[in-house]
N, CA, C and O atoms as a GROMACS GRO file, in nm:
protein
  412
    1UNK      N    1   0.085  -0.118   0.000
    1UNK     CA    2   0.000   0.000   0.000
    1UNK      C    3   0.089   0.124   0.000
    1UNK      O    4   0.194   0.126   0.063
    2UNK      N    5   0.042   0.233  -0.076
    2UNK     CA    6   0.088   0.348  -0.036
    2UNK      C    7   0.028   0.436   0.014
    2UNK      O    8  -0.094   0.441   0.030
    3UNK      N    9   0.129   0.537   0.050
    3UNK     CA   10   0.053   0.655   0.154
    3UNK      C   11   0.097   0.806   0.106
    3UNK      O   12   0.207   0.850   0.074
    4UNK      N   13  -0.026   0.863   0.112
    4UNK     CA   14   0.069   1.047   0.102
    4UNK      C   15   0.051   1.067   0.230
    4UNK      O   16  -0.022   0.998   0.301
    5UNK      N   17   0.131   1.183   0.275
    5UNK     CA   18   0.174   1.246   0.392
    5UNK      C   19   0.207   1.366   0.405
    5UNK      O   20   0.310   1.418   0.360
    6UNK      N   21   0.094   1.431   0.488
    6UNK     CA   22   0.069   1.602   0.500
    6UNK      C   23   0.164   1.633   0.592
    6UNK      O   24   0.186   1.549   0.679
    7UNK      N   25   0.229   1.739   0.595
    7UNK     CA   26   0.341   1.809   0.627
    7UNK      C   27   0.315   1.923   0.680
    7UNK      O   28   0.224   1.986   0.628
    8UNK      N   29   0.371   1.974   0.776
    8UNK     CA   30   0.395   2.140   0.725
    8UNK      C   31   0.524   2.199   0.792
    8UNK      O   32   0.553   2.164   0.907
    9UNK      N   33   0.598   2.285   0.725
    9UNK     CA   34   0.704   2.341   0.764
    9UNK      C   35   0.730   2.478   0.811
    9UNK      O   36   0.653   2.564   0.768
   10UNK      N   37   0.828   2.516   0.892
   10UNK     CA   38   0.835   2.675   0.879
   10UNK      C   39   0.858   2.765   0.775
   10UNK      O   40   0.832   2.884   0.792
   11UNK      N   41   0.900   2.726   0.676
   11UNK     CA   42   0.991   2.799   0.561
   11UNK      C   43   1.016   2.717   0.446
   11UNK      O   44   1.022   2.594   0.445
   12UNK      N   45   1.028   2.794   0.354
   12UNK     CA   46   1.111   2.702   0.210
   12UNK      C   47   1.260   2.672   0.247
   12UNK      O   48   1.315   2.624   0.148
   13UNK      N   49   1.323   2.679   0.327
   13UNK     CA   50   1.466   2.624   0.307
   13UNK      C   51   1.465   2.505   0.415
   13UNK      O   52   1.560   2.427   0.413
   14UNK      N   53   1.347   2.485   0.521
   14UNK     CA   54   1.348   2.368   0.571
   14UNK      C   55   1.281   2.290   0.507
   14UNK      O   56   1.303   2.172   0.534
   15UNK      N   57   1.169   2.319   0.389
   15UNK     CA   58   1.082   2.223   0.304
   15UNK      C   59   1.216   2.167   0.245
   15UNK      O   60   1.256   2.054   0.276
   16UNK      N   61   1.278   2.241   0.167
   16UNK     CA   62   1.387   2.206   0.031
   16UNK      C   63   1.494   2.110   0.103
   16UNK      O   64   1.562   2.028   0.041
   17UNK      N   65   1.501   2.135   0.271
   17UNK     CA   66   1.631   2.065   0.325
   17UNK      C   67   1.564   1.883   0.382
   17UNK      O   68   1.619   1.773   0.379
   18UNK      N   69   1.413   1.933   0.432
   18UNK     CA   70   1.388   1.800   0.482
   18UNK      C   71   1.350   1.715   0.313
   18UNK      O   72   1.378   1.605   0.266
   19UNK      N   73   1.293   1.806   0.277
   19UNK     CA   74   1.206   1.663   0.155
   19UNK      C   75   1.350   1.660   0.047
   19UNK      O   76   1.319   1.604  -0.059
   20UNK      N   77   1.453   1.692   0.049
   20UNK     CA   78   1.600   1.629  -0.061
   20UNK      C   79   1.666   1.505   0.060
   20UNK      O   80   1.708   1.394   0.026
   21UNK      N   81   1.662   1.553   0.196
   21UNK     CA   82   1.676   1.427   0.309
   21UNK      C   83   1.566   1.299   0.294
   21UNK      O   84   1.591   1.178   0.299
   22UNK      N   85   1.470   1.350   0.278
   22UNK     CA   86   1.394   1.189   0.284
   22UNK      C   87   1.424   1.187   0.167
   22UNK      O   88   1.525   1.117   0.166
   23UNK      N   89   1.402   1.219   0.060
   23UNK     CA   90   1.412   1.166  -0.164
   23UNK      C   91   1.569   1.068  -0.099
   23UNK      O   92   1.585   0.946  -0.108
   24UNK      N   93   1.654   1.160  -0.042
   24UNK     CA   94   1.796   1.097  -0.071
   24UNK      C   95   1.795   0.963  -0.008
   24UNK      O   96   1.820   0.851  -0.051
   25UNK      N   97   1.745   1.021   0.145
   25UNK     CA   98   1.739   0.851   0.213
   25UNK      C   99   1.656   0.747   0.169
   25UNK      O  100   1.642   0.647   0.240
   26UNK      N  101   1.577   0.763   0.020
   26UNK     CA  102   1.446   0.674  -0.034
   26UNK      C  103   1.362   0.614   0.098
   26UNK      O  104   1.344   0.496   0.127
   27UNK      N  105   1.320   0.729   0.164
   27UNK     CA  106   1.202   0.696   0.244
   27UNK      C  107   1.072   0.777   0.177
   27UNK      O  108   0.960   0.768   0.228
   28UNK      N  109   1.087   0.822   0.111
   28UNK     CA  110   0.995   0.844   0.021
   28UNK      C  111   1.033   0.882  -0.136
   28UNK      O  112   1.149   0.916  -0.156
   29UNK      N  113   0.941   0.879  -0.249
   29UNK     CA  114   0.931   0.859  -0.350
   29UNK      C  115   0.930   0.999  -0.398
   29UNK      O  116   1.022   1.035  -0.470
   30UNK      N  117   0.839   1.082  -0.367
   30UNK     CA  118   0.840   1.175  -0.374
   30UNK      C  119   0.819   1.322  -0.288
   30UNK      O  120   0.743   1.303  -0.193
   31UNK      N  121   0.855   1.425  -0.295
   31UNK     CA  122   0.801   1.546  -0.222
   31UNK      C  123   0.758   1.634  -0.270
   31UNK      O  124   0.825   1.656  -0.371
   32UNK      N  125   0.666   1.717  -0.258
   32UNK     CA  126   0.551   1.830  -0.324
   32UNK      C  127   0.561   1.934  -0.200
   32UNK      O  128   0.515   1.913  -0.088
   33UNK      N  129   0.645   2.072  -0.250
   33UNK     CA  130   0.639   2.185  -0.136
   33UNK      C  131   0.560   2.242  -0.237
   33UNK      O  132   0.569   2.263  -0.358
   34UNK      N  133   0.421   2.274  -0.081
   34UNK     CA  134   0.346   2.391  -0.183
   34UNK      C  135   0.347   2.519  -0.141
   34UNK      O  136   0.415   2.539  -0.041
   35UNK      N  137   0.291   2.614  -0.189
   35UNK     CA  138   0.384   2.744  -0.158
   35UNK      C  139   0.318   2.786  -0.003
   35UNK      O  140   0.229   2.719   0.050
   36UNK      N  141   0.362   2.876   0.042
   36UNK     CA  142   0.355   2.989   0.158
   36UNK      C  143   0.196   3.014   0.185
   36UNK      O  144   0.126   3.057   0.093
   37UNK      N  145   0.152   2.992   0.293
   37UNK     CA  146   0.035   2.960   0.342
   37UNK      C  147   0.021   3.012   0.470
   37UNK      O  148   0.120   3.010   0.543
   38UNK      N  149  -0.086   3.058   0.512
   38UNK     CA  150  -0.119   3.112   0.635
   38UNK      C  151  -0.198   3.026   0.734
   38UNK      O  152  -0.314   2.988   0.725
   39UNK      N  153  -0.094   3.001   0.846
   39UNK     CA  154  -0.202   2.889   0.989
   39UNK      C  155  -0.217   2.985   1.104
   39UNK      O  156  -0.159   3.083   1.150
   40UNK      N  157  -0.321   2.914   1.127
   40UNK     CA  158  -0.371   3.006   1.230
   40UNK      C  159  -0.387   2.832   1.366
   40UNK      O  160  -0.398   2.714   1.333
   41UNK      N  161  -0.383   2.870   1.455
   41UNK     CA  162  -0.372   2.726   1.577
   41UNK      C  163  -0.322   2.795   1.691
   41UNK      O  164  -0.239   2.884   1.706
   42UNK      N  165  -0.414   2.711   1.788
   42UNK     CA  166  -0.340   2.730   1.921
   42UNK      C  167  -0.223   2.683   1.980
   42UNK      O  168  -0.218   2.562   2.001
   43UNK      N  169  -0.143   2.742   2.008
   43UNK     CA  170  -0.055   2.693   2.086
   43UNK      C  171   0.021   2.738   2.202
   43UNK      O  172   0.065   2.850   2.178
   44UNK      N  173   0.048   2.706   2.293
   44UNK     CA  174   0.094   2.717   2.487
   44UNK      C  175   0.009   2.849   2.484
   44UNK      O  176   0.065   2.957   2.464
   45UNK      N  177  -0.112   2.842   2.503
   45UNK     CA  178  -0.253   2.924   2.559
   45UNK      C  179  -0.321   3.003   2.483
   45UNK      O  180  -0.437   3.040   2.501
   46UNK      N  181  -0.201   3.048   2.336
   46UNK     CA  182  -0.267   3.139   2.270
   46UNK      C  183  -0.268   3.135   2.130
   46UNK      O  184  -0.177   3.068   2.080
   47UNK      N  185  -0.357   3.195   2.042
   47UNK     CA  186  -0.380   3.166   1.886
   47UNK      C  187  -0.246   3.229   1.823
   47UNK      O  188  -0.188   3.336   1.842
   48UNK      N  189  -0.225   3.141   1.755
   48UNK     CA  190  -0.070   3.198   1.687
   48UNK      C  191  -0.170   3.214   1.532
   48UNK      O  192  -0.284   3.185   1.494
   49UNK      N  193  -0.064   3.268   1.486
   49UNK     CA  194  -0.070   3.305   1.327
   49UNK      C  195   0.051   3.291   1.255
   49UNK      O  196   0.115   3.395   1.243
   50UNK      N  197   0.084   3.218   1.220
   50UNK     CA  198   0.246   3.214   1.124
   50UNK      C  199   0.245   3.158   1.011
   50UNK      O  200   0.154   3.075   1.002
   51UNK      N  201   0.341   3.173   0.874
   51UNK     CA  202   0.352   3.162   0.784
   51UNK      C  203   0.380   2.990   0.772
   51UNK      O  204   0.477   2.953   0.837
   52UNK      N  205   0.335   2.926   0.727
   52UNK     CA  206   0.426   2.766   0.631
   52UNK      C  207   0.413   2.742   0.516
   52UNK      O  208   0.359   2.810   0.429
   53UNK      N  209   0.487   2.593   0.505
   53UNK     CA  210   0.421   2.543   0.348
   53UNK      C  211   0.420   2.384   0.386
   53UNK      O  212   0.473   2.299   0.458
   54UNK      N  213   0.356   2.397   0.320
   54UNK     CA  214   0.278   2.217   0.330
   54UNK      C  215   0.373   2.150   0.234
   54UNK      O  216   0.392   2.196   0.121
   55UNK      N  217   0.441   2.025   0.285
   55UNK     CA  218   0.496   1.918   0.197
   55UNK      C  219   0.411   1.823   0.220
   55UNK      O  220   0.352   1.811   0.328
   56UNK      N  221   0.391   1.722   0.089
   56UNK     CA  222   0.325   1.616   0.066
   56UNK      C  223   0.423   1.513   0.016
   56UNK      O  224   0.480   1.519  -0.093
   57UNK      N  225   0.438   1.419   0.105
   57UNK     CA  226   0.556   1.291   0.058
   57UNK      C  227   0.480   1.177  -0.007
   57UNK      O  228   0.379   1.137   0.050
   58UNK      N  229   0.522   1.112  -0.136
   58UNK     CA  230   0.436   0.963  -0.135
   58UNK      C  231   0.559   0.845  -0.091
   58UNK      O  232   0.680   0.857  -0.115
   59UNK      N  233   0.515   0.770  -0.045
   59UNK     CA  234   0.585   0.640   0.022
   59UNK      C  235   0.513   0.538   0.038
   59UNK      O  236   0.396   0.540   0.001
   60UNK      N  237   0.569   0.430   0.097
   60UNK     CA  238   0.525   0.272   0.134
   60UNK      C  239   0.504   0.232   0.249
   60UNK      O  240   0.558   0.277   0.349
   61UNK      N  241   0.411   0.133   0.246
   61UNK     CA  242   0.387   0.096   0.384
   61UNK      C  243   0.500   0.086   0.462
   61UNK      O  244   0.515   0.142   0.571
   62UNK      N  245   0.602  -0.005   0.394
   62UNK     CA  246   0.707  -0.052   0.408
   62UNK      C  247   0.843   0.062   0.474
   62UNK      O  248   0.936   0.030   0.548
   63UNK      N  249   0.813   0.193   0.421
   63UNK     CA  250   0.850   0.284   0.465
   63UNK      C  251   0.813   0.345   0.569
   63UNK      O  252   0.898   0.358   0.658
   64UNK      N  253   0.677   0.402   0.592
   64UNK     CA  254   0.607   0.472   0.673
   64UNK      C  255   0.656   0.514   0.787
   64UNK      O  256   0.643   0.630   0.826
   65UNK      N  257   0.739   0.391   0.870
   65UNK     CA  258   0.752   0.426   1.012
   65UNK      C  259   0.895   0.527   0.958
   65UNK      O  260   0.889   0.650   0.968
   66UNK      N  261   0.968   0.486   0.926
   66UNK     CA  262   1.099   0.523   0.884
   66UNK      C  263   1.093   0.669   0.866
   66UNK      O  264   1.123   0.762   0.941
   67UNK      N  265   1.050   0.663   0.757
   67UNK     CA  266   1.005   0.840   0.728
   67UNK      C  267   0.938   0.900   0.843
   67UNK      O  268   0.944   1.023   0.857
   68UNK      N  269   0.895   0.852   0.900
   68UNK     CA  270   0.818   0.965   1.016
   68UNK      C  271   0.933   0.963   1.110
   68UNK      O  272   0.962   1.069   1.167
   69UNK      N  273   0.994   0.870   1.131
   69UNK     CA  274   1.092   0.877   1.227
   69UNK      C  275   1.190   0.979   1.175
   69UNK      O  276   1.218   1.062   1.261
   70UNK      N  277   1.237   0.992   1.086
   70UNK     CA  278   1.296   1.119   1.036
   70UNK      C  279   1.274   1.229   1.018
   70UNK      O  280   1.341   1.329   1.043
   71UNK      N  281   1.188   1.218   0.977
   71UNK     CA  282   1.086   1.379   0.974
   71UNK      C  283   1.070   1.446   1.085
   71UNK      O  284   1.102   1.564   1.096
   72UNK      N  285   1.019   1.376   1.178
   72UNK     CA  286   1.059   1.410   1.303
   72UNK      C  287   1.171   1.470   1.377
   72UNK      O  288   1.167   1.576   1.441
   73UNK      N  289   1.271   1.390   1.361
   73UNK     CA  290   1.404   1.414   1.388
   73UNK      C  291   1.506   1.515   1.345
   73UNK      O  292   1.604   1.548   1.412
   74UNK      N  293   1.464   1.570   1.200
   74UNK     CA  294   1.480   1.681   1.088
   74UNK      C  295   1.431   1.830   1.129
   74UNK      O  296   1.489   1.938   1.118
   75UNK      N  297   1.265   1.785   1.196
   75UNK     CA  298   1.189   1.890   1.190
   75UNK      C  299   1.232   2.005   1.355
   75UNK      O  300   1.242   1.988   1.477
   76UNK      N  301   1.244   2.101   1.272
   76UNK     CA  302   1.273   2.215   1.408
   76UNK      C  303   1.128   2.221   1.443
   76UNK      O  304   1.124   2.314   1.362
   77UNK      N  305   0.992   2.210   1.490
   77UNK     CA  306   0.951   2.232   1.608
   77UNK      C  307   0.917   2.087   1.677
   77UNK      O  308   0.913   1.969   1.642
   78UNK      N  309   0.895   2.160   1.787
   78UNK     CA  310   0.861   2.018   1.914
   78UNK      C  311   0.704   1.945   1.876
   78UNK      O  312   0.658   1.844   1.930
   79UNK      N  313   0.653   2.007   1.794
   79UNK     CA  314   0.548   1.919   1.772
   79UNK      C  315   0.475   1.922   1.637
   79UNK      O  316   0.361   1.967   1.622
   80UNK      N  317   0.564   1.860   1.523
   80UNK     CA  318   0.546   1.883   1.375
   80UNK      C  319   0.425   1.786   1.331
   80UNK      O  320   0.407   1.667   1.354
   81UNK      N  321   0.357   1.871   1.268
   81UNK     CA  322   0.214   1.763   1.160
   81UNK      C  323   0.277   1.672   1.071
   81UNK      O  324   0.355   1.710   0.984
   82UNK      N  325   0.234   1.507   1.098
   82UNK     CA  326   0.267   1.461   1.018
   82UNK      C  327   0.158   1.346   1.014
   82UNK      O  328   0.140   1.263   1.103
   83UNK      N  329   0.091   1.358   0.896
   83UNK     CA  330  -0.032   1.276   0.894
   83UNK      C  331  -0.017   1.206   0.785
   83UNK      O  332  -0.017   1.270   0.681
   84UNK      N  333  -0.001   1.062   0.777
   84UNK     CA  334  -0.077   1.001   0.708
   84UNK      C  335  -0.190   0.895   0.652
   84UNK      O  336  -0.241   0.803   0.717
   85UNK      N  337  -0.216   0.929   0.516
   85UNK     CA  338  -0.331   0.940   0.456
   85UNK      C  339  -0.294   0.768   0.332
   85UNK      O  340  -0.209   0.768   0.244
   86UNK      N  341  -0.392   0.636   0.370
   86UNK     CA  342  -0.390   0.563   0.280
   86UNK      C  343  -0.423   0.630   0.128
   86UNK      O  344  -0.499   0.724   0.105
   87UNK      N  345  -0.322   0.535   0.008
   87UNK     CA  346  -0.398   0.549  -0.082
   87UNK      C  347  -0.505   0.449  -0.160
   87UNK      O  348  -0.475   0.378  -0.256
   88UNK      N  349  -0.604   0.454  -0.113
   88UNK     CA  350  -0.710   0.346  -0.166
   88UNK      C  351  -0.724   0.280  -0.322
   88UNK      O  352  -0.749   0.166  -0.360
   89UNK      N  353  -0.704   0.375  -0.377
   89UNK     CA  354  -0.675   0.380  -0.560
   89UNK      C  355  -0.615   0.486  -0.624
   89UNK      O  356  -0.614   0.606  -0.600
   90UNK      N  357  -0.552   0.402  -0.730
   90UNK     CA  358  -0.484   0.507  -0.788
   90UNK      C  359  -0.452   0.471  -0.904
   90UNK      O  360  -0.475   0.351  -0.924
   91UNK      N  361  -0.390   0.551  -1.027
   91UNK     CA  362  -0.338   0.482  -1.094
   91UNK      C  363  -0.241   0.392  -1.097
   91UNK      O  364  -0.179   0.403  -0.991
   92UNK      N  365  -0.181   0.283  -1.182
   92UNK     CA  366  -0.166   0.165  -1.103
   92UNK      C  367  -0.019   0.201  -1.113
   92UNK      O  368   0.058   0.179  -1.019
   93UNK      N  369   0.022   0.261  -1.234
   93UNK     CA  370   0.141   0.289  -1.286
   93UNK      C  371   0.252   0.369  -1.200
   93UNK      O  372   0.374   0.357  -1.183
   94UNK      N  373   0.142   0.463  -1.151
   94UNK     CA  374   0.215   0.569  -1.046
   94UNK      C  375   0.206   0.484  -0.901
   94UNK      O  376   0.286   0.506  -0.810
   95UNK      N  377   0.128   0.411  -0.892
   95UNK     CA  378   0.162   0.358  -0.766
   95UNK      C  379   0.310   0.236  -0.808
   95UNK      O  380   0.420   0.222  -0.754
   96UNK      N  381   0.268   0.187  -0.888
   96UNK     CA  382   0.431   0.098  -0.875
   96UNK      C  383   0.554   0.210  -0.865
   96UNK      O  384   0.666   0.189  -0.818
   97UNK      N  385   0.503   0.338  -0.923
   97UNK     CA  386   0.671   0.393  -0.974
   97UNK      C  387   0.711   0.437  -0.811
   97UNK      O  388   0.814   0.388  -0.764
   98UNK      N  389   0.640   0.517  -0.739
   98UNK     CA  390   0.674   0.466  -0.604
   98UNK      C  391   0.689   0.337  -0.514
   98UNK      O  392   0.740   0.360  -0.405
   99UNK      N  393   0.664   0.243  -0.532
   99UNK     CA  394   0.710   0.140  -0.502
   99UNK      C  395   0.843   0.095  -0.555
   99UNK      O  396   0.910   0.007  -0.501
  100UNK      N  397   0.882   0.166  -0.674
  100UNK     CA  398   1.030   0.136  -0.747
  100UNK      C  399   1.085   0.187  -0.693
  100UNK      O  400   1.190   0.128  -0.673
  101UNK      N  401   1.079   0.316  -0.627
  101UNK     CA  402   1.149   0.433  -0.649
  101UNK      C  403   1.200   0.409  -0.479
  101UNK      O  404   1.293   0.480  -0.442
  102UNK      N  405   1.151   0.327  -0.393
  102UNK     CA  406   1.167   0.260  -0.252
  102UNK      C  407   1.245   0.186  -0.264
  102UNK      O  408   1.341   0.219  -0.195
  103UNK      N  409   1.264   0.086  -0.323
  103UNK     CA  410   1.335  -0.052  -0.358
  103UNK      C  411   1.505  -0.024  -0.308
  103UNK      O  412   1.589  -0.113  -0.323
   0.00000   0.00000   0.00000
């Protein structure tokens, strides 16, 4: 099975630094930084507002833990989004080429 995986970062130079770290370590297949986005969330009592960008990784089951374990480990804050999302169907082609692209 594969999975995408919602992200979000502080900045474009930690998107560009974590998602060339996972491509390189083939814990994932691919990464998608999308541009500069506005969050709004609570955090330690009060509504923050700060700038990110959302990366989207595709990977393998087989991967999954791996990559999060890194991402983690990569990511400058203490408590980074990292969700993922089965892919139920897809095309079949693009799902093998991530499965190659793991191997």
């Amino acid at each position: 099975m594969a999975y995408l995986i919602y992200t979000t970062v502080p900045d474009i130079d930690t998107a560009r630094r974590i998602a060339g770290e996972m491509i390189e370590k083939r814990l994932a297949a691919c990464a998608n930084i999308l541009p500069a986005h506005e969050s709004i969330y609570w955090w330690e009592g009060a509504v923050q507002n700060e700038t990110e960008h959302v990366l989207v990784f595709k990977t393998s089951a087989e991967k999954l833990e791996a990559l999060e374990k890194a991402f983690i480990t990569a990511h400058p804050y203490d408590v980074p989004c990292f969700v993922a999302l089965p892919i139920e169907k897809g095309h079949n082609p693009f799902l093998m080429w991530i499965k190659s692209q793991l191997a």
